[in-house]
C-alpha positions in Angstrom: 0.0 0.0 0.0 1.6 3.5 -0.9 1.5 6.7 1.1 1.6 10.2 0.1 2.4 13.4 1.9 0.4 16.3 0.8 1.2 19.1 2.6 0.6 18.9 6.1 -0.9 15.0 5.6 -0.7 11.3 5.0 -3.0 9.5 2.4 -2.8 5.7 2.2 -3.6 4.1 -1.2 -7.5 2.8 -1.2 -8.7 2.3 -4.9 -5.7 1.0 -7.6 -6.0 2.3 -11.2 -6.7 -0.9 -12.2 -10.1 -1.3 -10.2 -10.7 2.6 -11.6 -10.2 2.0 -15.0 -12.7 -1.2 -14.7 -15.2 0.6 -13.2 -15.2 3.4 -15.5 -15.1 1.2 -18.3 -18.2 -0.8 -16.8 -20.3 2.5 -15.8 -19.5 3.9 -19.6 -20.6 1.0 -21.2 -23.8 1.1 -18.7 -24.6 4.4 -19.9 -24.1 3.6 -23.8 -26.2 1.0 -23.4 -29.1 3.2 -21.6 -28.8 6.0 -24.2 -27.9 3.4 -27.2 -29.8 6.1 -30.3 -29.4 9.5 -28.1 -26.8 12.2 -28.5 -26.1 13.0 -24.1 -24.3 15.9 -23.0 -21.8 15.1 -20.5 -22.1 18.1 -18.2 -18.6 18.0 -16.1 -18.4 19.4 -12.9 -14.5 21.5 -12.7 -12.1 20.5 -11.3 -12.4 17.7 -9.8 -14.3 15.7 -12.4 -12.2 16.4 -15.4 -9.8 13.3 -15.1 -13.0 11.0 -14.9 -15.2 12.8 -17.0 -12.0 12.2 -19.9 -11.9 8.9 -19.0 -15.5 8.0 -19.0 -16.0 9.5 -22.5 -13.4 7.9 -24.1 -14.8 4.3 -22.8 -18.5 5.1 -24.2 -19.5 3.9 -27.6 -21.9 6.0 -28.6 -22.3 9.4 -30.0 -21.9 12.6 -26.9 -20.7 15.6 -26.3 -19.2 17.7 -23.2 -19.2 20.8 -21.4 -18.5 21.9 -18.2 -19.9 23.8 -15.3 -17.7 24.9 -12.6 -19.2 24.7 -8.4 -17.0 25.1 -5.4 -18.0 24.5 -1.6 -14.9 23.1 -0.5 -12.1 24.7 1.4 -9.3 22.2 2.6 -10.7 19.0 3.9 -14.6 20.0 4.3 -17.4 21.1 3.0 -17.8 25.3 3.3 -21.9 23.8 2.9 -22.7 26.5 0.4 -22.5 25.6 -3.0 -21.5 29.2 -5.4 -21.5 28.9 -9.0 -18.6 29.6 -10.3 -18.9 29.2 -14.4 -22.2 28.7 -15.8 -23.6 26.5 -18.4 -23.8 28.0 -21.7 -25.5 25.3 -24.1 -28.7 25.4 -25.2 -30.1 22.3 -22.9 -33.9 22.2 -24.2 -34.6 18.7 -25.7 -31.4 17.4 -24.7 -30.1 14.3 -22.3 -27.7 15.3 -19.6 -25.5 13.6 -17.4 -24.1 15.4 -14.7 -20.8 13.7 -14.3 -19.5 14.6 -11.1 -16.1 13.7 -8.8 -17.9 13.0 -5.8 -21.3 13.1 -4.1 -21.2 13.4 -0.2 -24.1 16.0 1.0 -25.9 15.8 -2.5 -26.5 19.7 -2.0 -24.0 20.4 -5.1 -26.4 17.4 -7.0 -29.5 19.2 -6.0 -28.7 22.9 -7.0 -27.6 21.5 -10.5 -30.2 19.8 -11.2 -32.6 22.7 -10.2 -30.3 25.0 -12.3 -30.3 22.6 -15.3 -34.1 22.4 -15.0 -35.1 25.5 -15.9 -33.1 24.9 -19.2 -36.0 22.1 -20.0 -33.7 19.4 -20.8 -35.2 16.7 -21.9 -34.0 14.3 -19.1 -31.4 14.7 -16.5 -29.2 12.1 -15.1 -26.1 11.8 -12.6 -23.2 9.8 -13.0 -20.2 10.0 -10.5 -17.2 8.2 -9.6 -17.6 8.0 -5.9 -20.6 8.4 -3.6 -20.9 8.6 0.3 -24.1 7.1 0.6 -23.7 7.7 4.4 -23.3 11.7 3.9 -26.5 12.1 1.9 -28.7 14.3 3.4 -31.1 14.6 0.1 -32.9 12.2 -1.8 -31.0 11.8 -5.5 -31.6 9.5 -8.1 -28.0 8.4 -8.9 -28.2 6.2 -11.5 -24.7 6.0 -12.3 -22.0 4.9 -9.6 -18.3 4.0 -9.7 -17.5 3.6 -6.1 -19.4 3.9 -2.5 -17.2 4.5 0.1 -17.3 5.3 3.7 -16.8 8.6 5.0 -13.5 9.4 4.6 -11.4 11.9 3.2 -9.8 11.2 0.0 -7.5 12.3 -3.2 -6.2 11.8 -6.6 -7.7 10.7 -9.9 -8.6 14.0 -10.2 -9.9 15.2 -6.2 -7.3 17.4 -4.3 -6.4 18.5 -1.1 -6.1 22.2 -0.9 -5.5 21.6 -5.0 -2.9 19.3 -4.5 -2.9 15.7 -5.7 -5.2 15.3 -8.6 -2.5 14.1 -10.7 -2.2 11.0 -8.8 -3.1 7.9 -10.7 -4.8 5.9 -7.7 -7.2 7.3 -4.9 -5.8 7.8 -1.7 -7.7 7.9 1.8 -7.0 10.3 4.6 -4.7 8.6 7.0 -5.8 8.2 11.2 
């Protein structure tokens, strides 16, 4: 198991790249499958999503497109619990099928003011797909139909999620150590 110093902490390997890349391949070929005949906008949410929302288009079969819509509510290693927009969504959404593809859903707050915001753009359907969910932080009720990972509460990194912007490079996802 590897260990990582960012800054001021330690972060022990938890998820390979090999179990990643299997797990995006499976959820991409999941949602080809779904929206076999569609044209889906994958809506990325900055910055932590951009490594998996890369990945996950390149695995999928069919026909999409992407954009991306930047949120913040983090600041070091917790939530700030209010979700700003930072860059808005520019495409024209009416008619259209978007997935949400996000890093991470804890709270499901960010989930929620997205897909209140992307509403009022009458899309034709709306979905979420994210790498990792923390099924014990919800405090909303989502309809994520699209999961790579649940996992417990911990703090984690890499594959795209920082700490204090730090460590998204890193190929593997690494858990908060004691």
């Amino acid at each position: 198991m590897s260990v990582v110093k960012i800054h001021d902490k330690s972060f022990e390997t938890s998820i390979p790249e090999s179990e990643i890349k299997q797990r995006v391949k499976a959820v991409a070929n999941q949602i080809s499958h779904d929206m076999e005949g569609k044209n889906p906008l994958l809506l990325a949410v900055l910055n932590g999503a951009f490594v998996f929302a890369a990945d996950l288009m390149r695995e999928m079969t069919i026909p999409c497109e992407i954009s991306f819509v930047k949120l913040a509510s983090y600041q070091g290693v917790t939530s700030s619990g209010t979700v700003k927009e930072v860059i808005g969504i520019n495409e024209n959404l009416a008619g259209r099928t978007v997935i949400i593809v996000e890093d991470i859903v804890e709270s499901g707050l960010t989930m929620k003011r997205m897909i209140e915001s992307i509403g009022t753009r009458n899309p034709e359907s709306v979905h979420i797909c994210t790498l990792l969910l923390k099924p014990d932080r919800l405090q909303v009720p989502l309809d994520i139909e699209y999961v790579a990972f649940k996992i417990p509460n911990d703090f984690i990194l890499g594959y795209g999620l920082d700490y204090d912007q730090q460590g998204r490079q890193l190929r593997d996802i690494y858990t908060l150590k004691g």
